[in-house]
ROMI-267535 format. One record per residue (C-alpha): residue number from 1; x, y, z negated; residue in three letters. Coordinates in Angstrom, 3 decimals. Layout:
N
+------+----------+----------+----------+------+
: resi :        u :        v :        w : resn :
+------+----------+----------+----------+------+
:  NUM :        X :        Y :        Z :  ALA :
...
+------+----------+----------+----------+------+
//
This chain:
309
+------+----------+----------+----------+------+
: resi :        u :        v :        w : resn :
+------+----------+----------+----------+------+
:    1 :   33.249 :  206.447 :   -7.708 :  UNK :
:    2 :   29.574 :  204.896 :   -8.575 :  UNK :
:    3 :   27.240 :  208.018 :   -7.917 :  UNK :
:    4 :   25.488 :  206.282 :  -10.966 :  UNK :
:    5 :   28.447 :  206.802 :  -12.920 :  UNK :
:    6 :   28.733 :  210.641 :  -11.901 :  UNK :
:    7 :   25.183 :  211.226 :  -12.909 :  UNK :
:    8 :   26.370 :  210.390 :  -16.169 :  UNK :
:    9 :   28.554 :  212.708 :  -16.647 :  UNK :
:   10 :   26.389 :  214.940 :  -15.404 :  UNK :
:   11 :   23.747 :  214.460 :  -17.814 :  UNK :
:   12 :   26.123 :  214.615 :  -20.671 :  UNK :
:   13 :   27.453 :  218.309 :  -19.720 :  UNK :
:   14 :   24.081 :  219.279 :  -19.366 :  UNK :
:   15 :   23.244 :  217.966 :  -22.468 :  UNK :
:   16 :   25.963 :  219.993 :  -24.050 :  UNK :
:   17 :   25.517 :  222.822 :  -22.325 :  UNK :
:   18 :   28.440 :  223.006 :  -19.944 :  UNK :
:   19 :   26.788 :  222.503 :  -16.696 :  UNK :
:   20 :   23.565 :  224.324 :  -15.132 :  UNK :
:   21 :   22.351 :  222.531 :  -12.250 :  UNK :
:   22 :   20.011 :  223.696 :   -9.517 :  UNK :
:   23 :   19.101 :  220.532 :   -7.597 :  UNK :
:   24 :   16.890 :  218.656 :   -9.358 :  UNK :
:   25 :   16.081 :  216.240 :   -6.448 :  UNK :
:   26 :   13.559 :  213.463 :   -7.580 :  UNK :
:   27 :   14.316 :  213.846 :  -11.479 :  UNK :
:   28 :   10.809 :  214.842 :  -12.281 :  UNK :
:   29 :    9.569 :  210.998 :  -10.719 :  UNK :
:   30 :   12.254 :  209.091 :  -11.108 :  UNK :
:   31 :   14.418 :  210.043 :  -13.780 :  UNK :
:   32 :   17.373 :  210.138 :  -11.887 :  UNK :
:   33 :   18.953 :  212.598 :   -9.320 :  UNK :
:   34 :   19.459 :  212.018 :   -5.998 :  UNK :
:   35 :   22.369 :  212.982 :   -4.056 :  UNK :
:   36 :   22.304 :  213.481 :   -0.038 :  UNK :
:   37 :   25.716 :  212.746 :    1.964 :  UNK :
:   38 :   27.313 :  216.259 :    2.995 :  UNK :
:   39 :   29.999 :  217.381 :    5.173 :  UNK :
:   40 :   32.133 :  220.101 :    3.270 :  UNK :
:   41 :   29.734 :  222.498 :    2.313 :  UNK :
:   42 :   30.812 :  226.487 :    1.932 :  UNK :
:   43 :   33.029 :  227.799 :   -0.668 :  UNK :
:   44 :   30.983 :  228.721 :   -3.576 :  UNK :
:   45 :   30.760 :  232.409 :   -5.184 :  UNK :
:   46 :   33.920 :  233.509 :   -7.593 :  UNK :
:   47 :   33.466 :  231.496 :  -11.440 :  UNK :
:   48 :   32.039 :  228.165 :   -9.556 :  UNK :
:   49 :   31.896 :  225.170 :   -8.171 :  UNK :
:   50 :   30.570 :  222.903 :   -6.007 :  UNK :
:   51 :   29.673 :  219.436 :   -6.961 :  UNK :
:   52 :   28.490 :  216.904 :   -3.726 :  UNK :
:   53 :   29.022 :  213.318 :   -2.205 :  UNK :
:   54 :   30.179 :  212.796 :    1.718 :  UNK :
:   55 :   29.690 :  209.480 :    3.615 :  UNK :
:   56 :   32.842 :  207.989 :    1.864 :  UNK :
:   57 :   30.101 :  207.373 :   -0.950 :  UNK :
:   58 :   32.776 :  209.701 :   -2.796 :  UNK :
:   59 :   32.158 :  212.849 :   -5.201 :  UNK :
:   60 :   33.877 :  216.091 :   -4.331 :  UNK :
:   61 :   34.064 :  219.114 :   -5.849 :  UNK :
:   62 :   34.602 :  222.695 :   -4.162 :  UNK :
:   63 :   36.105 :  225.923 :   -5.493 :  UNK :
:   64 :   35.674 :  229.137 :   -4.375 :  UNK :
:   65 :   39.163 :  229.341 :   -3.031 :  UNK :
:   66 :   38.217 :  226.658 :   -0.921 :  UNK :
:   67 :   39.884 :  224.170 :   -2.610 :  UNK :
:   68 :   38.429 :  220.315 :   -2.217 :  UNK :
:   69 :   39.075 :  217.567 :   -5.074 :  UNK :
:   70 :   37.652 :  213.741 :   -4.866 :  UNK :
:   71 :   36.251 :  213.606 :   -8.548 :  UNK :
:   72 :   37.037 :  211.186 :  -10.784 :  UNK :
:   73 :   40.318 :  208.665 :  -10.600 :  UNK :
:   74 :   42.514 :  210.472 :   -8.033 :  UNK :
:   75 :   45.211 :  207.622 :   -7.641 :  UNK :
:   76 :   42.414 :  204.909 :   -8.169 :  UNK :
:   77 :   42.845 :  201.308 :   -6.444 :  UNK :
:   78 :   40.726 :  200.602 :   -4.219 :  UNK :
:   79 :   39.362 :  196.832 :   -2.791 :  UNK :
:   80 :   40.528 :  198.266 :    0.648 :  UNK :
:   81 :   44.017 :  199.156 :   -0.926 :  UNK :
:   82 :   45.150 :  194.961 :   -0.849 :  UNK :
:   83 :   44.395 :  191.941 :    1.221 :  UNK :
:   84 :   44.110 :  188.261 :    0.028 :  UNK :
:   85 :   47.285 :  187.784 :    1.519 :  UNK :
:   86 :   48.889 :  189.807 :   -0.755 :  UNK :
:   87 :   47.659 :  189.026 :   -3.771 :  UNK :
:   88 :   49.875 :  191.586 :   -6.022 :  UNK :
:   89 :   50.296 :  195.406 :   -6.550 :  UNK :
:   90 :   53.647 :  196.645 :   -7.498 :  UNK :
:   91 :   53.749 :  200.549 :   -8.379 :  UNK :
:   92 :   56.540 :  202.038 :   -6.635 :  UNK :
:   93 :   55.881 :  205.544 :   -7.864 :  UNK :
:   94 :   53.354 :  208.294 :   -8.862 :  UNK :
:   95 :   50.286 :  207.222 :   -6.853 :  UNK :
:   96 :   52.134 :  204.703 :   -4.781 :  UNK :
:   97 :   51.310 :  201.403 :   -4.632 :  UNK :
:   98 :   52.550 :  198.084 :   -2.206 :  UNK :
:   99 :   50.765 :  194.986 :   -2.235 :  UNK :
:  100 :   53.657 :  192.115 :   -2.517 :  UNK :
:  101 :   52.486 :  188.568 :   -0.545 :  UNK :
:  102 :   52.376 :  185.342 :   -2.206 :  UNK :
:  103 :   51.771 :  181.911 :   -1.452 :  UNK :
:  104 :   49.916 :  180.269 :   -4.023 :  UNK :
:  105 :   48.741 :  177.863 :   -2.085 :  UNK :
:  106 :   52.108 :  175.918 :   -0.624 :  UNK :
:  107 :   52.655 :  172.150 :   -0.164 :  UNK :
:  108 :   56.498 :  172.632 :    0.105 :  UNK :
:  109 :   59.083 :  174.687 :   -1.541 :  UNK :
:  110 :   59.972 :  178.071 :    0.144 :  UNK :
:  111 :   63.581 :  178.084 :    1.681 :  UNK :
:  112 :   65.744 :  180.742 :    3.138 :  UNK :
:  113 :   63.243 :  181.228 :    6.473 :  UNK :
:  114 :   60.839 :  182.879 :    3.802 :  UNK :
:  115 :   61.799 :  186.294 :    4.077 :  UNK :
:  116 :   60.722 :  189.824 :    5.020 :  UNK :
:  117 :   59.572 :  188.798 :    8.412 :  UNK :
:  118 :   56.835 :  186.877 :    7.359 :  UNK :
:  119 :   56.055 :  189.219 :    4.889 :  UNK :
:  120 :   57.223 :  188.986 :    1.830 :  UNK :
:  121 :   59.034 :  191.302 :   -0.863 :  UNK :
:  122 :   61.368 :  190.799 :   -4.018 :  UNK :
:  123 :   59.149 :  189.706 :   -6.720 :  UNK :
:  124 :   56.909 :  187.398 :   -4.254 :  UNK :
:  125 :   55.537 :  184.400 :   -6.085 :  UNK :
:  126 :   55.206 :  181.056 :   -4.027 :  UNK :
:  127 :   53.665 :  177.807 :   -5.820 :  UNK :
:  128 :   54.078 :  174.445 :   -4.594 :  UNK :
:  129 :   50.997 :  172.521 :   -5.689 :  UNK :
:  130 :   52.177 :  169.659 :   -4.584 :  UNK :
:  131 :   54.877 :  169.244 :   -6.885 :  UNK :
:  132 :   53.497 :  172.121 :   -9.629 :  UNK :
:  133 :   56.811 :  174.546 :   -9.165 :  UNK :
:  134 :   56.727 :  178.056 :   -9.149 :  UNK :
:  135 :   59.297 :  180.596 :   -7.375 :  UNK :
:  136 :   60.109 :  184.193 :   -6.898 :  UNK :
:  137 :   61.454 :  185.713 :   -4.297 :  UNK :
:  138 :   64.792 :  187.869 :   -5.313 :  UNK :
:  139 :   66.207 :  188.542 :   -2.253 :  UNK :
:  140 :   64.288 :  188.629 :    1.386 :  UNK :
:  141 :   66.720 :  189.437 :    3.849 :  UNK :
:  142 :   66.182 :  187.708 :    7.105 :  UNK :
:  143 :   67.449 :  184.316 :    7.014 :  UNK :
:  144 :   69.129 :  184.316 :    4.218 :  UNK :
:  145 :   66.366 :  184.902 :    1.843 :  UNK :
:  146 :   66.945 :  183.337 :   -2.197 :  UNK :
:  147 :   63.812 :  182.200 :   -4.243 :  UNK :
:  148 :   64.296 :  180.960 :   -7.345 :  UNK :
:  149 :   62.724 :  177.734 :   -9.351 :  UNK :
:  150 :   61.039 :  179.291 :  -12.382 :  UNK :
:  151 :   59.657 :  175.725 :  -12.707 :  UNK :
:  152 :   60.203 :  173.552 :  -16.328 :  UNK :
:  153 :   63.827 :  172.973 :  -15.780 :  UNK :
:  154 :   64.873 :  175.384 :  -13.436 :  UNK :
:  155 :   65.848 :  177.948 :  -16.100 :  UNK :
:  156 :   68.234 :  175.979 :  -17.855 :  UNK :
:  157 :   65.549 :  173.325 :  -20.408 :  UNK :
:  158 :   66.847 :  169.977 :  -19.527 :  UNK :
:  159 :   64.109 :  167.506 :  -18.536 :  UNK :
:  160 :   64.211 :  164.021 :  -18.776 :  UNK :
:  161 :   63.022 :  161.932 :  -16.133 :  UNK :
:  162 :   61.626 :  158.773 :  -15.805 :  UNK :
:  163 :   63.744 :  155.849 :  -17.361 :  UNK :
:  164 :   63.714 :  152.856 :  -14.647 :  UNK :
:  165 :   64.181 :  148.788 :  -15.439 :  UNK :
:  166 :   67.438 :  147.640 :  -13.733 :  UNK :
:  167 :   65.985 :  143.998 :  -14.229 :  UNK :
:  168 :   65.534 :  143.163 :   -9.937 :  UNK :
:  169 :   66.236 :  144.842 :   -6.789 :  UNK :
:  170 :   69.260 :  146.646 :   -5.034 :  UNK :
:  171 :   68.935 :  150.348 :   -5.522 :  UNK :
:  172 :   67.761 :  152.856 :   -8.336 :  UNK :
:  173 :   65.918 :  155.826 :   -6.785 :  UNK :
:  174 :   65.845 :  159.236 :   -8.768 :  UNK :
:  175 :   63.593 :  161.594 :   -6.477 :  UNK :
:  176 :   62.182 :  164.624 :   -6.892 :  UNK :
:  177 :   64.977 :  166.433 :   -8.502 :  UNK :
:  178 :   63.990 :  170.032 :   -8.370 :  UNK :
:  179 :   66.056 :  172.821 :   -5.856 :  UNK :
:  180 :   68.312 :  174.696 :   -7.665 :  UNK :
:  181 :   69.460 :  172.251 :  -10.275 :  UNK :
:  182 :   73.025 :  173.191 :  -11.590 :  UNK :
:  183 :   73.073 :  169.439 :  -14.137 :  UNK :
:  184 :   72.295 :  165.984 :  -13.546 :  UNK :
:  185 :   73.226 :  163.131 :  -16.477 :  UNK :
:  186 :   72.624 :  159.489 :  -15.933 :  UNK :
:  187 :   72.545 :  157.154 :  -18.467 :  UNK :
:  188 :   73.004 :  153.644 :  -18.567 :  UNK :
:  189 :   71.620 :  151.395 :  -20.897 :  UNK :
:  190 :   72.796 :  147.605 :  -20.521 :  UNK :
:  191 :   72.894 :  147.417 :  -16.542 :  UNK :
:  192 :   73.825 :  144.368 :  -15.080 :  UNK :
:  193 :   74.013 :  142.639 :  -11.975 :  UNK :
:  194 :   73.640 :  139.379 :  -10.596 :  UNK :
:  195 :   77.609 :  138.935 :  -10.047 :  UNK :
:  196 :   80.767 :  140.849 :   -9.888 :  UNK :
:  197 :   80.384 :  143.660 :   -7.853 :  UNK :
:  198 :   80.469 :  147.315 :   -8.506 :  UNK :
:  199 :   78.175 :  149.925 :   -8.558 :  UNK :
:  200 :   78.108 :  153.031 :   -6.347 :  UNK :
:  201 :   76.304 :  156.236 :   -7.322 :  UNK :
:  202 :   75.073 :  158.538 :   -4.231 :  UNK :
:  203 :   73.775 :  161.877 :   -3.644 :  UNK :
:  204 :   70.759 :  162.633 :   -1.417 :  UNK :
:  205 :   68.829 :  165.412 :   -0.297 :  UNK :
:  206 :   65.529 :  165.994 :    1.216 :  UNK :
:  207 :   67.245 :  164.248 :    4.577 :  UNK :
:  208 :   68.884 :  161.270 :    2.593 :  UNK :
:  209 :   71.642 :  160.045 :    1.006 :  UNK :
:  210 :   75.025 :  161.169 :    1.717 :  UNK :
:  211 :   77.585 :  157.662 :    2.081 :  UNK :
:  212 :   80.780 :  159.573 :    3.152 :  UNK :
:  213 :   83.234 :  162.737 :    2.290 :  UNK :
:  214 :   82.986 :  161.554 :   -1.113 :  UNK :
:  215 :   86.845 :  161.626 :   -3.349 :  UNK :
:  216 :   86.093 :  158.934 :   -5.992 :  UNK :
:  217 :   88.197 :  157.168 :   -8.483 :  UNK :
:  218 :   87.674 :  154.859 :  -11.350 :  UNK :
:  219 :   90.328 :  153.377 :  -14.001 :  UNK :
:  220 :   89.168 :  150.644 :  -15.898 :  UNK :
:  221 :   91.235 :  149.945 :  -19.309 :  UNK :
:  222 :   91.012 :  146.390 :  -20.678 :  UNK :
:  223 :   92.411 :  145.093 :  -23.874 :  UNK :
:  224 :   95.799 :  143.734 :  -23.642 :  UNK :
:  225 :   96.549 :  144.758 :  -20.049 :  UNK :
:  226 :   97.242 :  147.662 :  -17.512 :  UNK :
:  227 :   95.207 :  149.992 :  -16.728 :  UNK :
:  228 :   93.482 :  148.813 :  -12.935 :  UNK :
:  229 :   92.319 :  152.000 :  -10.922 :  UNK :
:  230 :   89.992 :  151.935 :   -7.870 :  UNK :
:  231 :   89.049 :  154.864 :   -5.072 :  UNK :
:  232 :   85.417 :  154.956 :   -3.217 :  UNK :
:  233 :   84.442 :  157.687 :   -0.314 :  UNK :
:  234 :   81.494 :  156.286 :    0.530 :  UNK :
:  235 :   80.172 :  156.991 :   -3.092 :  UNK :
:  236 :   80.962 :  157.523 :   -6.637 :  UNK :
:  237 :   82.704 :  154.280 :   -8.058 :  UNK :
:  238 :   81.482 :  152.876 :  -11.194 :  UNK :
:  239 :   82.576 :  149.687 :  -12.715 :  UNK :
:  240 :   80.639 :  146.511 :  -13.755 :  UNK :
:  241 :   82.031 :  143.594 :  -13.502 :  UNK :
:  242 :   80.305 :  140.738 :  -14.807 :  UNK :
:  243 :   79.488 :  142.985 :  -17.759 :  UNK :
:  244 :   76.463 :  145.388 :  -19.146 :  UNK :
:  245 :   77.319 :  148.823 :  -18.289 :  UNK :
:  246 :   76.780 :  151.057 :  -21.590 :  UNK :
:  247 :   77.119 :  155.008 :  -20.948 :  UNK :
:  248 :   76.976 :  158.345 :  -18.755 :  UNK :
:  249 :   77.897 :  159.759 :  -16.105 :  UNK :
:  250 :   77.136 :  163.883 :  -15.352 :  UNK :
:  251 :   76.887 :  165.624 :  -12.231 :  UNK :
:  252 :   77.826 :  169.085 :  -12.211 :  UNK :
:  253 :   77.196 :  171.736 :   -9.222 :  UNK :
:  254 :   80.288 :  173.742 :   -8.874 :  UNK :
:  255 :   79.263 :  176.505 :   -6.474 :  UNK :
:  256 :   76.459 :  177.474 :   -3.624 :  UNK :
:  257 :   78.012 :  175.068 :   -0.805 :  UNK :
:  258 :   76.483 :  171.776 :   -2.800 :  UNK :
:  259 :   80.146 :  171.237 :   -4.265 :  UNK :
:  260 :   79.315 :  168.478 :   -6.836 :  UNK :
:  261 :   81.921 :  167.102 :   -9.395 :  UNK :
:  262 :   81.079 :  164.017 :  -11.201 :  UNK :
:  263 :   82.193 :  162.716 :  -14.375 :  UNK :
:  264 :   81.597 :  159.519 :  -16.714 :  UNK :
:  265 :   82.606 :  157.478 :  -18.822 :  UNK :
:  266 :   81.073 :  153.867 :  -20.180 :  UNK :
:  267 :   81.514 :  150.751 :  -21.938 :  UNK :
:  268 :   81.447 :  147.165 :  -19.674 :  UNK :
:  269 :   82.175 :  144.642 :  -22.444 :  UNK :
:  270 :   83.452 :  144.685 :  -25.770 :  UNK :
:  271 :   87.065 :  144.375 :  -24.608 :  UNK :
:  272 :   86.430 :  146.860 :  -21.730 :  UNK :
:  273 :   85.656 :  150.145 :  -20.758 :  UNK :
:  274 :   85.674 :  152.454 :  -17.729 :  UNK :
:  275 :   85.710 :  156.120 :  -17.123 :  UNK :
:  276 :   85.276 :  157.629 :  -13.331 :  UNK :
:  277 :   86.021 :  161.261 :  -11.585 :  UNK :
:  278 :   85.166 :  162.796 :   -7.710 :  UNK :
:  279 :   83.942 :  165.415 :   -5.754 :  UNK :
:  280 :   81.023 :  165.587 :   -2.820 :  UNK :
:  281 :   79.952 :  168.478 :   -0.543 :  UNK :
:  282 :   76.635 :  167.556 :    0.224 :  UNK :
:  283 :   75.001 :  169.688 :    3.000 :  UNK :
:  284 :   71.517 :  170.994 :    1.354 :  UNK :
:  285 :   70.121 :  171.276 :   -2.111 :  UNK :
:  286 :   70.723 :  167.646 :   -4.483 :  UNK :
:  287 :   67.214 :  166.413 :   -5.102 :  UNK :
:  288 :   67.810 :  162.625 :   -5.236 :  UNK :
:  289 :   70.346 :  160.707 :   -6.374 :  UNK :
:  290 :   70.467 :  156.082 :   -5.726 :  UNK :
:  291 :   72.595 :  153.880 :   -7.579 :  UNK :
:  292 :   73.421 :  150.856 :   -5.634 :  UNK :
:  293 :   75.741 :  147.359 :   -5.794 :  UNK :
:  294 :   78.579 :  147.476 :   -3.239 :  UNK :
:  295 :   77.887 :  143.874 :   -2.266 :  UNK :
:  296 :   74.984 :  141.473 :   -2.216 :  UNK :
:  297 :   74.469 :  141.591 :   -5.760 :  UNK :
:  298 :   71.580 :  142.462 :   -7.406 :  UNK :
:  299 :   69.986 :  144.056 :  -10.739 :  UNK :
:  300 :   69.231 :  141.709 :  -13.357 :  UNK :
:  301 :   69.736 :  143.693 :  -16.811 :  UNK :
:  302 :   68.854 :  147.074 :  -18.483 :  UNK :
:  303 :   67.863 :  150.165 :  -17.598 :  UNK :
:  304 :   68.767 :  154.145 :  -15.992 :  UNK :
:  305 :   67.275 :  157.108 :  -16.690 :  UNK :
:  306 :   68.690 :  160.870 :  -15.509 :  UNK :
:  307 :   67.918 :  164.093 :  -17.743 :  UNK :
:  308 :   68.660 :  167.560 :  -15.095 :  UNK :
:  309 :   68.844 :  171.160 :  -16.005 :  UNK :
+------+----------+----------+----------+------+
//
């Protein structure tokens, strides 16, 4: 504690009448008392105490029992009590206090490698300021450490992306879909291609995109005739045929293996529509998805845009 502050108190008791004090140091010329460094002096006489600083820059006070107290905030925190590093306090009880790390600094997202071992403790905040998302650490057992996306999105607002043109090119790139998302919906707005082929929807994630293992199947229902059905594993089928695809199509994580199940359903001409259903194990977190001819076709109409929760 400031010796400054002590001398206030000091002056105040005196001024009261509390406190009589027999050092009077330099008061006389400078209006202030002065207070040499001390070991633990001895115990004072029965009814008193002992007021002094020791080389801690700390005030202590002495009974006659011989009992020593640090005046002034017993369970204070001290600058030497947490590191940059840390960056937190946490109380964990009366008096006790851990300093919790954090990384606010990060380019990438924290994965399961971010644990106790380096460090750091449930409640641990990392930011990414590369892509402006935030995470906590819940769990920090070694290697299999879970931090979770408190990031716009993450907690269940959907956010829309970016709609794209579908006017030129061969393949639609979502990227940048956050860890952790349990939605994805993709809607179509007038997408057409340059011929007949059909369209393939894939899931990616920070490796690539995934083009096998995937159970696909589309039925297409035209006016006037049977039902036609097609099956796709190296992608989610969707129809197009010479027409302007109208609709959706959602994504939906089933569990923590990257078990996706897709569903859609969308309009190709006024006489025809479509609807599609599958399954895909991917083998990390989704965070990009590509729709893409099957063929040599390419874009020429509309537009896509993907919302994600």
């Amino acid at each position: 504690m400031n010796k400054r502050i002590i001398l206030f108190f000091l002056t105040l008791a005196l001024s009261v009448g509390l406190l009589a004090i027999k050092y009077k140091g330099d008061l006389e010329t400078n209006n202030e008392v002065v207070f040499p460094d001390l070991t633990t002096p001895g115990n004072p006489v029965t009814g008193f105490n002992k007021l002094y600083f020791k080389s801690d820059d700390e005030a202590y006070s002495l009974n006659s029992g011989g009992t020593e107290k640090r005046v002034g905030f017993t369970d204070s925190i001290v600058d030497g009590d947490i590191s940059e590093a840390e960056g937190f306090l946490r109380k964990t009880g009366a008096g006790a206090y851990e300093g919790i790390k954090s990384n606010l600094g990060a380019t990438t997202d924290p994965d399961n490698n971010e644990d106790s071992n380096d460090g750091y403790a449930i409640g641990s905040i990392w930011i990414n300021v590369t892509l402006d998302s935030v995470h906590r650490a819940v769990d920090v057992t070694v290697g299999s450490a879970v931090w979770k996306d408190l990031s716009a999105g993450a907690a269940g607002a959907l956010v829309l992306g970016t709609k794209q043109a579908t006017t030129s090119g061969t393949d639609i790139d979502f990227t940048g879909i956050p860890a952790g998302v349990k939605r994805v919906m993709i809607s179509f707005e007038g997408v057409g291609l340059s011929g007949s082929n059909e369209m393939e929807l894939l899931l990616g994630d920070s490796v690539g995109f995934e083009t096998s293992g995937y159970v696909s199947q589309r039925t297409t229902i035209r006016s006037g005739t049977t039902p036609t059905m097609g099956n796709q594993t190296t992608g989610f089928l969707l129809d197009q045929d010479s027409g302007l695809m109208d609709g959706i199509v959602i994504l939906t994580r089933m569990d923590d293996s990257h078990l996706w199940a897709m569903s859609g359903i969308w309009r190709v001409t006024s006489s025809k529509h479509a609807f599609g259903t599958g399954t895909k194990t991917i083998s990390a977190e989704l965070t990009q998805i590509r729709i893409t001819p099957i063929g040599g076709n390419t874009f020429d109409a509309g537009s896509i845009n993907i919302m994600h929760e």
